[in-house]
Backbone as a ProteinNet text record, in pm:
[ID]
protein_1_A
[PRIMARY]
XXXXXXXXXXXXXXXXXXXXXXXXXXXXXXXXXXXXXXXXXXXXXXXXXXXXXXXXXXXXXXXXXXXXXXXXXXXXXXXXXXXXXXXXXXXXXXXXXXXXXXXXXXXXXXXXXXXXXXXXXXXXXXXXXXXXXXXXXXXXXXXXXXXXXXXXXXXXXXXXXXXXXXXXXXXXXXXXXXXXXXXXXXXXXXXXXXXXXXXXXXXXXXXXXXXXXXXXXXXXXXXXXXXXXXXXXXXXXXXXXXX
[TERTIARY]
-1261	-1189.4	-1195.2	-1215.6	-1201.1	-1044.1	-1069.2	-897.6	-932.6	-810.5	-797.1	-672.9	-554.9	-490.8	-342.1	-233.9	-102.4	-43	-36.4	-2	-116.4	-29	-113.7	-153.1	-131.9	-163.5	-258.2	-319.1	-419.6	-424.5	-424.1	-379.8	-508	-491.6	-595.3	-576.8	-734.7	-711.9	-613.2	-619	-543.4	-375.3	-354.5	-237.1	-148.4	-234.8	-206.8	-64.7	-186	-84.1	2.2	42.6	250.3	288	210	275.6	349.9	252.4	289.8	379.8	363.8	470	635.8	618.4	770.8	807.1	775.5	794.2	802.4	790.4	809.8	936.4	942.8	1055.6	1183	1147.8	1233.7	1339	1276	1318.6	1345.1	1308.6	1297.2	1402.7	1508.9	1647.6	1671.5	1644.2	1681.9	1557.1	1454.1	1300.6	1340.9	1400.2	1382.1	1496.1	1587.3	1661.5	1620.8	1505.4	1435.4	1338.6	1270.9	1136.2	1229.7	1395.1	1423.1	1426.4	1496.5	1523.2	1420.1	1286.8	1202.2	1145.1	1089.5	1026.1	1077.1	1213.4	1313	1343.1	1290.6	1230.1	1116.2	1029.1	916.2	796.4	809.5	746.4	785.2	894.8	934.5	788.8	761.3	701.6	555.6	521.7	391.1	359.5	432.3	371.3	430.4	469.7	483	349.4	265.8	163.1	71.6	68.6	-30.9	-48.6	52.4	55.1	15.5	25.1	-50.6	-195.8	-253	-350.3	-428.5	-351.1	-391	-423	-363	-370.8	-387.9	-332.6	-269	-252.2	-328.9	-321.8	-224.5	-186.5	-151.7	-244.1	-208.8	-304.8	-423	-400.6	-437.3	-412.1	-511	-440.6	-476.9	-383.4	-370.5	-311.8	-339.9	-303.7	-288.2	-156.1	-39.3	-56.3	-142.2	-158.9	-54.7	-36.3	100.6	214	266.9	333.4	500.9	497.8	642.6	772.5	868.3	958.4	978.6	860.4	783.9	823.2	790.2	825.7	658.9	567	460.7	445.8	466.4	440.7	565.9	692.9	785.6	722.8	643.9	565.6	464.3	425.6	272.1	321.8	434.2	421.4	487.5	591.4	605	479.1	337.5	298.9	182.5	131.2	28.6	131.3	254.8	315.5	297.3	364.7	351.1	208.3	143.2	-17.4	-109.5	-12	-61.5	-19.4	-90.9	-65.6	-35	46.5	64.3	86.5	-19.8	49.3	111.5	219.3	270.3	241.3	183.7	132.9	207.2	185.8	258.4	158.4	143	134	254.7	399.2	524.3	592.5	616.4	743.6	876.3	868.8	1059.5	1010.6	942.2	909.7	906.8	788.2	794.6	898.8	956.9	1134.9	1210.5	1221.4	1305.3	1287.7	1104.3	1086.5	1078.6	1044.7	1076.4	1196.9	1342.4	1445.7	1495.7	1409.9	1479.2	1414.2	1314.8	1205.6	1311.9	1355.5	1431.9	1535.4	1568.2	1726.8	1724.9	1566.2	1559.7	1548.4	1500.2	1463.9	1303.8	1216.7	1086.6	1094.2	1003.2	932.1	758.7	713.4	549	527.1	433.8	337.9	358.8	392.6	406.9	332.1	264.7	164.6	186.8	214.8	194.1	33.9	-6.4	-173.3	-219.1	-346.2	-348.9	-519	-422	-599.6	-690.8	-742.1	-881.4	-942.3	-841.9	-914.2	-873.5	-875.1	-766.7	-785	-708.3	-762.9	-797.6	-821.5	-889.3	-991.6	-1050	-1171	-1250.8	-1354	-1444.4	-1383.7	-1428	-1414	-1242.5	-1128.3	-1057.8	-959.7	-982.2	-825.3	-959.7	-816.1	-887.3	-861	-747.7	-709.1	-594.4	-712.5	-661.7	-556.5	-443.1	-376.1	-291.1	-325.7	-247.3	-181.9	-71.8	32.4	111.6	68.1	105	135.7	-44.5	-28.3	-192.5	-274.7	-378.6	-410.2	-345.6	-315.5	-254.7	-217.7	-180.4	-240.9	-366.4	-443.2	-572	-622.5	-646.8	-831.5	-899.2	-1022.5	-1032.5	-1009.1	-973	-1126.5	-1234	-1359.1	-1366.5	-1318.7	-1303.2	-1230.6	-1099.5	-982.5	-1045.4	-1109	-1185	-1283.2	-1368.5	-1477.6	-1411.3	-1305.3	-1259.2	-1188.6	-1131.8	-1070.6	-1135.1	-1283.2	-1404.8	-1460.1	-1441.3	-1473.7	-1403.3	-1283.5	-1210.1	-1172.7	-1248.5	-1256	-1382	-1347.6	-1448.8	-1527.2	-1681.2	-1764.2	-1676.7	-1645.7	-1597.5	-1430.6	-1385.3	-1200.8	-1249.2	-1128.8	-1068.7	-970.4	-980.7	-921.5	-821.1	-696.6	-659.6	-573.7	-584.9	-513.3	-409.1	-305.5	-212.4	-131.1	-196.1	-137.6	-125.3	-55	-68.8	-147.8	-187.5	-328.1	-310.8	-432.2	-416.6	-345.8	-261.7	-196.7	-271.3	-266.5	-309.8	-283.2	-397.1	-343.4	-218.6	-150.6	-26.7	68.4	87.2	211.9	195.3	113.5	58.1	154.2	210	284.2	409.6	497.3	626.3	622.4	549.8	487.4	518.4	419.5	410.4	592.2	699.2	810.7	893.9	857.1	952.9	935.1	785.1	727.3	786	771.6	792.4	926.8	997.4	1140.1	1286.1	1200.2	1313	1353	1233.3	1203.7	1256.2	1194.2	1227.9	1441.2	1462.8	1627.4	1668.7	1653.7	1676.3	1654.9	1537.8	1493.6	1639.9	1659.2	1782.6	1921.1	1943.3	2088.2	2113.1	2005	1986.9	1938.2	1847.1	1768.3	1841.1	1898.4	1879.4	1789.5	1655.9	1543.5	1437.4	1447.2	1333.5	1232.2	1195.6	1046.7	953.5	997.8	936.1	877.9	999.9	926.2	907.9	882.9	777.3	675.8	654.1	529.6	468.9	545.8	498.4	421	458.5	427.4	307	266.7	182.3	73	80.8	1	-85.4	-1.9	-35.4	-158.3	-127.7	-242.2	-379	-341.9	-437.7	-518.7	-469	-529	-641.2	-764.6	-882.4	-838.5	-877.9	-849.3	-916.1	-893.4	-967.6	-1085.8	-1158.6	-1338.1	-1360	-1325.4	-1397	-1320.8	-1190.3	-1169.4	-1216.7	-1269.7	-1349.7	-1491.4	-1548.5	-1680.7	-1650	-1548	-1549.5	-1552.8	-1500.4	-1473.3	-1622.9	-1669.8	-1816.8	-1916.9	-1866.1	-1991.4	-1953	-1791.5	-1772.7	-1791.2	-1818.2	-1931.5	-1865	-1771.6	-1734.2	-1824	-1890.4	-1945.5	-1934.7	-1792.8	-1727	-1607.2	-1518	-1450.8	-1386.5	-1261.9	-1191.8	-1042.2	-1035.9	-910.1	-832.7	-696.5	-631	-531.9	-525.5	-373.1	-278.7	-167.9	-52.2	86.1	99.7	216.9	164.4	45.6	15.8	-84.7	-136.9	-200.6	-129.4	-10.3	105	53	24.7	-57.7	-177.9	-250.3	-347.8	-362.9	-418.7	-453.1	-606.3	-673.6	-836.9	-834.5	-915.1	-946.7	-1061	-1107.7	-1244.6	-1279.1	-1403.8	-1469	-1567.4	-1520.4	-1668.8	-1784.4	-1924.1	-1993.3	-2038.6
-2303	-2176.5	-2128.9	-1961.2	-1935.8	-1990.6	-1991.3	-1943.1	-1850.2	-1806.6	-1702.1	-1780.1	-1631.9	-1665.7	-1611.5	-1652.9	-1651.7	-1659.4	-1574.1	-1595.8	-1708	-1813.4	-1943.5	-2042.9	-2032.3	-2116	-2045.3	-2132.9	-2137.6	-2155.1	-2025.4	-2092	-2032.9	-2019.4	-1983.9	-1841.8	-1773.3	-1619.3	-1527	-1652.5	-1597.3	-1551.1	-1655.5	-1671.7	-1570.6	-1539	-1457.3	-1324.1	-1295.2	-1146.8	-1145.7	-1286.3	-1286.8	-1388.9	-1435.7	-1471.4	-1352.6	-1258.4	-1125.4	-1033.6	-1026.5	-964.1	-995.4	-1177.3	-1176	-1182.5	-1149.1	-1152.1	-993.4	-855.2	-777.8	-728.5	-822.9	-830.2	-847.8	-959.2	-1036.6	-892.9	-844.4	-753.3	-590.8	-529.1	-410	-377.5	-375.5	-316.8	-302.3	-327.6	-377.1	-327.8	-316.1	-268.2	-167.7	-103	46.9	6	-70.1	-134	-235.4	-295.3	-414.5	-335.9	-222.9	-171.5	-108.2	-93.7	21.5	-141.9	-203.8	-321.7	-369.8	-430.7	-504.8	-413.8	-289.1	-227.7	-152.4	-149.1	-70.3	71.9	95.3	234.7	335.6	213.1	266.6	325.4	215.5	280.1	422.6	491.8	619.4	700.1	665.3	748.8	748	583.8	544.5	643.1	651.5	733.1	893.1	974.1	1036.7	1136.9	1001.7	1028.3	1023.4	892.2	926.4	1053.2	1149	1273.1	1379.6	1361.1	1417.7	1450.2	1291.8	1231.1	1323.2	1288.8	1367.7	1506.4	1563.6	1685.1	1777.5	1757.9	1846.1	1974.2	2041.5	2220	2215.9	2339.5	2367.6	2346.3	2295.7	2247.4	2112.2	2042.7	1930.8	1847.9	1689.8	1631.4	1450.4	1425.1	1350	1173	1029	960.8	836.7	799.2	725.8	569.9	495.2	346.9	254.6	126.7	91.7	144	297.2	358.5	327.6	165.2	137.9	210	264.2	344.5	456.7	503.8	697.1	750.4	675.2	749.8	797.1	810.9	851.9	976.3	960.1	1042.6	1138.7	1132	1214.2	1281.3	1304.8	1340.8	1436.4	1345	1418.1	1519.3	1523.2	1642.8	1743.5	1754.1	1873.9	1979.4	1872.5	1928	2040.7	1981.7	1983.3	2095.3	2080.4	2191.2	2159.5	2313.3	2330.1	2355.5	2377.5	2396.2	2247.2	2159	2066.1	1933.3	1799.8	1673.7	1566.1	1482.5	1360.2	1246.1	1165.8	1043.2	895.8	862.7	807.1	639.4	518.2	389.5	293.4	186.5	88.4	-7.3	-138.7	-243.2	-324.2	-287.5	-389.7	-288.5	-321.5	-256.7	-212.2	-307.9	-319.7	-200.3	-199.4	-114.5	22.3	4.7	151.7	234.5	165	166	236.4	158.7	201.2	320	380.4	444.2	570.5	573	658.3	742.6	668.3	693.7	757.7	719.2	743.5	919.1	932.6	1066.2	1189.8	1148.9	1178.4	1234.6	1156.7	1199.9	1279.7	1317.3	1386.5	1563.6	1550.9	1645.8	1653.3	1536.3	1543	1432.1	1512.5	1446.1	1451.3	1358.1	1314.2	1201.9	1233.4	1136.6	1024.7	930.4	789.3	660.1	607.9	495	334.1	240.8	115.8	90.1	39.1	39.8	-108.1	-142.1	-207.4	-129.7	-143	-61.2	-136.8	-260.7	-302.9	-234.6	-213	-168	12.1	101.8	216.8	319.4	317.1	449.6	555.5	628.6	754.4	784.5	865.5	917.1	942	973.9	957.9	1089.6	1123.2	1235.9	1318.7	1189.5	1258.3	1344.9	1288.7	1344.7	1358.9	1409.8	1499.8	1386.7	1289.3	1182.3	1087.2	945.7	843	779.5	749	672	538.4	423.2	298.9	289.5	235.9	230.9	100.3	-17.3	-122.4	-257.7	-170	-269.6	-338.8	-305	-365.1	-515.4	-523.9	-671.3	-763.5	-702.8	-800.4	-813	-734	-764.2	-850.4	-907.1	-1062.3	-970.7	-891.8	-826.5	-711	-708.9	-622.7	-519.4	-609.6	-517.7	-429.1	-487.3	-381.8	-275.2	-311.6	-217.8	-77.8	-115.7	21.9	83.3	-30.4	27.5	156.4	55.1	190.3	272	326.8	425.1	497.3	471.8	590.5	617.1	538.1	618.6	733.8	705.5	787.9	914.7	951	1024.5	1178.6	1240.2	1382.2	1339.1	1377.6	1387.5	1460	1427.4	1456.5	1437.8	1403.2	1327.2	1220.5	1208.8	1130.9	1028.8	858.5	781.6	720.4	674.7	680.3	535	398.7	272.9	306.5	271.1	226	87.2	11.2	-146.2	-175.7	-331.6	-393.3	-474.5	-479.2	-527.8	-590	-645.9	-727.6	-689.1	-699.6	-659.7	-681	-597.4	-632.9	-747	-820.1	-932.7	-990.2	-861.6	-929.2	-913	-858.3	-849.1	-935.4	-1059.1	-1156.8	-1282.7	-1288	-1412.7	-1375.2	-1245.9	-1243.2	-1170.8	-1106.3	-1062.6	-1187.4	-1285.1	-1397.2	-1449.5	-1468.2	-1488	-1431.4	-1311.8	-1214.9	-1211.2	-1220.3	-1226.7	-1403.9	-1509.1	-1634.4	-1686.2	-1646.3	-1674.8	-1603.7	-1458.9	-1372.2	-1270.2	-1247.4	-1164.8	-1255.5	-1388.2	-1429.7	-1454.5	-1476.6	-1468.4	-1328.3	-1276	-1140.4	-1096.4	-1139.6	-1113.2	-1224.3	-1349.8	-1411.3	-1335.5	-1285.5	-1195.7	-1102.7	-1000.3	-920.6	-859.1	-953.4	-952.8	-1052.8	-1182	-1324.8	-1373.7	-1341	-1380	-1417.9	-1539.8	-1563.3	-1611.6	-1639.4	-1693	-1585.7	-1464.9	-1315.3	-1295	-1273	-1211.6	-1310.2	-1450.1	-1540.6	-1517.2	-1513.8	-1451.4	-1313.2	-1167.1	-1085.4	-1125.3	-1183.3	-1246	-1329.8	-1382.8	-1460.9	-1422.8	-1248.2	-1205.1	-1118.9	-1082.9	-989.9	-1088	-1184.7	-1246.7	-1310.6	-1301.9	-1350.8	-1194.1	-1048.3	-933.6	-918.8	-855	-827.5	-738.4	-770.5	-710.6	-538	-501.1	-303.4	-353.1	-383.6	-382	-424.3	-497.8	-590.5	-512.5	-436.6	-342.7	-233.7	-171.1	-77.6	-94.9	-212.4	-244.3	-256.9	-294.2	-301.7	-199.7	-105	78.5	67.3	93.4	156.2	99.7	-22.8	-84.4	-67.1	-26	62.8	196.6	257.5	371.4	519.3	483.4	542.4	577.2	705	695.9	716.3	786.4	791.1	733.5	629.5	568.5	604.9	615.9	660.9	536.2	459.1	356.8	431	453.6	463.5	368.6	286.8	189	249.3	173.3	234.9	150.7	122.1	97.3	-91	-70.3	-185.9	-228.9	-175.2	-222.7	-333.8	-321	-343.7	-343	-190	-124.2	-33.3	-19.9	40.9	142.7	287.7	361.6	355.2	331	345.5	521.7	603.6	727.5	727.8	702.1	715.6	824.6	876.6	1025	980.7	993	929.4	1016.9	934.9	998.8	1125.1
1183.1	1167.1	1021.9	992.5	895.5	811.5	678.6	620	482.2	463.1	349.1	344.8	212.9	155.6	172.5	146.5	186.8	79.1	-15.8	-142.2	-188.1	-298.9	-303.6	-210	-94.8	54.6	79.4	163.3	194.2	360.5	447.3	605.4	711.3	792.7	900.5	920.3	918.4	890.3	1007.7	1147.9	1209.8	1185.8	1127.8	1103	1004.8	928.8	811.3	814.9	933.7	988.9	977.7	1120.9	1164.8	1039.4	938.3	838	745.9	706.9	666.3	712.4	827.6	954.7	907.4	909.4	895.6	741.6	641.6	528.7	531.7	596.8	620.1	719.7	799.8	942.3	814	718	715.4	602.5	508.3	387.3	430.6	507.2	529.8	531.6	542.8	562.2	405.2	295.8	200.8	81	141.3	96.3	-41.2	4.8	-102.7	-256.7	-187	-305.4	-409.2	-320.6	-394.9	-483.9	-422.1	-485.5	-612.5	-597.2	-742.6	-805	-787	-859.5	-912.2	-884.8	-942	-985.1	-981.8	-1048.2	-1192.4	-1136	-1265.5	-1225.2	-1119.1	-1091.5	-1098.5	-1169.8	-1190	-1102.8	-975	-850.9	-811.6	-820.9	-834.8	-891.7	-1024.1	-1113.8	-1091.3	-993.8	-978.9	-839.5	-782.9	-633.5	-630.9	-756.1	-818.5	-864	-952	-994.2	-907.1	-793.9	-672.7	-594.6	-609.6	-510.9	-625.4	-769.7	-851.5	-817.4	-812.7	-820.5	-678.1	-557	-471.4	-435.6	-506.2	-535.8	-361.7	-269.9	-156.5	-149.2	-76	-9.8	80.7	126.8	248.3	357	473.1	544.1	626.6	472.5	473.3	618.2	592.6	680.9	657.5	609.9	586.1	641.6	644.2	653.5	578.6	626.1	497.7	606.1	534.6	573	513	570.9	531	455.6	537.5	498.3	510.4	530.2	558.6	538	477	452.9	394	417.8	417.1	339.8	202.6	69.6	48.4	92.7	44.9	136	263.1	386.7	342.7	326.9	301.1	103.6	106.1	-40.5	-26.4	56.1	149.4	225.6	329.2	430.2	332.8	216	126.7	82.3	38.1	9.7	123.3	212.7	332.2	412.8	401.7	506.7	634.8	708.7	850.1	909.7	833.7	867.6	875	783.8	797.8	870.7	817.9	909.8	836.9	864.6	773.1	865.7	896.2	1007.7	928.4	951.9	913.1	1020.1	948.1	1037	915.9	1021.4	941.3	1075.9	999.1	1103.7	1154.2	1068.7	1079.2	1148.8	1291.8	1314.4	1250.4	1203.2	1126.6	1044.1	936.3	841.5	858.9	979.9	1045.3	1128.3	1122.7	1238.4	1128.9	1033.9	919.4	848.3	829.6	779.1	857.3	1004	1083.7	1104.6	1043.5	1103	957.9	814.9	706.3	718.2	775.5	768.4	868.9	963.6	1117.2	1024.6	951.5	876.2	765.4	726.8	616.2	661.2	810.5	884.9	899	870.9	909.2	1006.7	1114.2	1223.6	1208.6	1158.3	1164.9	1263.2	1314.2	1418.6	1340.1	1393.6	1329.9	1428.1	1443	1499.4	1438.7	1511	1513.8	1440.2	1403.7	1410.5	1278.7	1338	1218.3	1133.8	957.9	904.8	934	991.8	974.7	1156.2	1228.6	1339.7	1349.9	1297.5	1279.6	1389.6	1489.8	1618.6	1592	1514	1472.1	1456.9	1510.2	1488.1	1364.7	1365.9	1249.4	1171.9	1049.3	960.3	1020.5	1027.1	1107.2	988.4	878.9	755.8	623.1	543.4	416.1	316.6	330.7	273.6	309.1	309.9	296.4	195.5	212.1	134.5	178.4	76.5	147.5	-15.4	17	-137.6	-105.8	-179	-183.9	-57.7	-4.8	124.1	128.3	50.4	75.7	46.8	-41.4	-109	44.8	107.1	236.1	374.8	328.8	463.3	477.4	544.8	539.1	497.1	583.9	588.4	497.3	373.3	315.8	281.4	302.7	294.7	459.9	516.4	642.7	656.8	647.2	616.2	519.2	421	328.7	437.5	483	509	684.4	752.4	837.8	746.8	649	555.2	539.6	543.1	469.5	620.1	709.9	849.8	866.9	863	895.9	811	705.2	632.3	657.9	632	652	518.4	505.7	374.3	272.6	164.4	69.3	68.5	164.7	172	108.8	77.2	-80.7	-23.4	-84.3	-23.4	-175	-201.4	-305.4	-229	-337.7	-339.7	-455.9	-421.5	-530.6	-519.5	-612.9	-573.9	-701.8	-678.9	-822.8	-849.3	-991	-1070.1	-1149.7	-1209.1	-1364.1	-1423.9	-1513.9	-1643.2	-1768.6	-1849.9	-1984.8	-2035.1	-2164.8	-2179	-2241	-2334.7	-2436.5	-2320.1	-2210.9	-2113.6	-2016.6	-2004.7	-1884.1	-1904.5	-1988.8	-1990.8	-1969.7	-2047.2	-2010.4	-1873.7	-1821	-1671	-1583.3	-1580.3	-1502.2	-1509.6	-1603.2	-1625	-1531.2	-1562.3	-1454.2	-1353.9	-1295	-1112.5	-1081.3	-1152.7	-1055.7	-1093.6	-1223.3	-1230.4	-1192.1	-1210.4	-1199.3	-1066.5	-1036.6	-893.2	-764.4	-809.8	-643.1	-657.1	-767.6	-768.2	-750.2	-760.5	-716.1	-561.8	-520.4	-394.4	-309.6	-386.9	-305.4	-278.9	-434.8	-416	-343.5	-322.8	-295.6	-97.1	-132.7	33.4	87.3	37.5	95.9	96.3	73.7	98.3	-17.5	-85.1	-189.1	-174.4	-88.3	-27	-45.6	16.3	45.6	-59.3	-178.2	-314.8	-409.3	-393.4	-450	-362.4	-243	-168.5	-211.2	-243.9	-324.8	-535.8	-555.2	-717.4	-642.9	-598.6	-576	-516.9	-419.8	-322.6	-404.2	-544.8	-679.2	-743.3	-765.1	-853.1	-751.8	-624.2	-507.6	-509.6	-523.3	-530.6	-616.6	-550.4	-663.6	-766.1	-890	-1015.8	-1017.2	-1119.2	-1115.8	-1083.1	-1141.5	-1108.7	-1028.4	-962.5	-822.2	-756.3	-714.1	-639.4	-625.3	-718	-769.7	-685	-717.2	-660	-515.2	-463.4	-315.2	-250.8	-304.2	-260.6	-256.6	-383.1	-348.2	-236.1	-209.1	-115.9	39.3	10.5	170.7	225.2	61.7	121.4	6.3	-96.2	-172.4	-261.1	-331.8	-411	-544.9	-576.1	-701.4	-695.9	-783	-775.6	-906.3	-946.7	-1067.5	-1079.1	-1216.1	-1150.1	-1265.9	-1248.8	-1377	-1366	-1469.3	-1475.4	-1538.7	-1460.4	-1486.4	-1526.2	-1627.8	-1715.3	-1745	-1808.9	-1846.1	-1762.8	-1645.8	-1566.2	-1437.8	-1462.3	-1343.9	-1181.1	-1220.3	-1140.2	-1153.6	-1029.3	-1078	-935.8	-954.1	-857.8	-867.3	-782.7	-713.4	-626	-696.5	-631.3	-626.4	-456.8	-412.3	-332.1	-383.2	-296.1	-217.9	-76.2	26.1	24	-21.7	-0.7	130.8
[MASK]
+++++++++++++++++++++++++++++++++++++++++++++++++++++++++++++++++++++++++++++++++++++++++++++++++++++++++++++++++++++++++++++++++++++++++++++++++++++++++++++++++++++++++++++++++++++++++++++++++++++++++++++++++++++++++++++++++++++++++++++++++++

């Protein structure tokens, strides 16, 4: 049997998923408090800049891949309008449950789908843009997952990653401090749950760095690739134009 990776474990690729699954099952109620907390709030400013980055007409149509609690999709349908489309997927129920109901209460209703990205039901050239925001790092086929993203893209739709990345080198040590000492105590107070976000710190440094993410875009069929890091290289956004 194949294996890949589980943070620093090492388990059977099958397994991966409902390993991921419940480390998702397990936080979601709690998700959006953790993301202000560990980030500082900075994820605010990072998917902020992704809808910059995206740059959205009226009309558009767009889809939001591990869009767990539809802070990207609730971004996206402001801008795309009534003319336009925003499908909102998640592979975690819980996530998508949560984020469905936070959208319901805002007064948006978007098509929302179960789905997983490496197999994605949509048709070819189906959206103007792809976006996954802090979920690629957790899927076991991650050269697949791109390579259906750019299927599912029209010639010239635009597919945009926002995950976290290398850090620069003077911020890698008090970085590493804060992801394996401080996060997962937090993730206890907070979630109950510290396994999860020692499993997030760990799923970060198991993630391909800018360039080798960079290079993976292109060999799934991207032909311009643009990375900008963001606040140290924390994070990084990948904006790819399918050939």
């Amino acid at each position: 049997m194949s294996s890949t990776h589980f943070g620093f474990e090492s388990v059977d690729e099958t397994a991966k998923a409902k390993r991921v699954r419940g480390v998702f099952d397990s936080v979601a109620s709690r998700y959006d408090v953790m993301n202000d907390l560990m980030s500082m709030g900075m994820h605010r400013a990072w998917k902020l800049y992704t809808l910059a980055v995206a740059n959205l007409k009226p009309g558009d149509r767009v889809l939001d891949i591990a869009g767990g609690t539809g802070d990207m999709a609730r971004l996206f349908a402001k801008k795309v309008g009534e003319r336009g489309m925003v499908v909102h997927t998640d592979i975690n129920e819980a996530m998508l449950r949560t984020g469905r109901e936070r959208l319901i209460d805002e007064g948006m209703v978007l098509p929302t789908n179960l789905c997983d990205a490496e197999a994605l039901p949509y048709k070819d050239g189906s959206f103007d843009l792809v976006c996954v925001a802090f979920g690629l790092r957790n899927m076991t086929h991650k050269d697949q997952a791109l390579a259906e993203m750019n299927r599912v893209l029209r010639p010239g739709g635009r597919l945009l990653v926002l995950e976290f990345s290398q850090v620069a080198e003077p911020l890698r040590k008090p970085y590493d401090w804060y992801s394996f000492k401080v996060l997962p105590r937090i993730g206890s107070l907070i979630a109950g749950d510290a396994d999860s976000y020692r499993y997030l710190a760990e799923s970060i440094r198991m993630h391909p760095p800018q360039a080798e993410l960079k290079a993976m875009m292109k060999t799934a069929g991207f032909g311009h690739v643009d990375v900008h890091n963001l606040t140290g290289g924390v994070v990084a956004l990948h904006a790819g134009i399918k050939c």
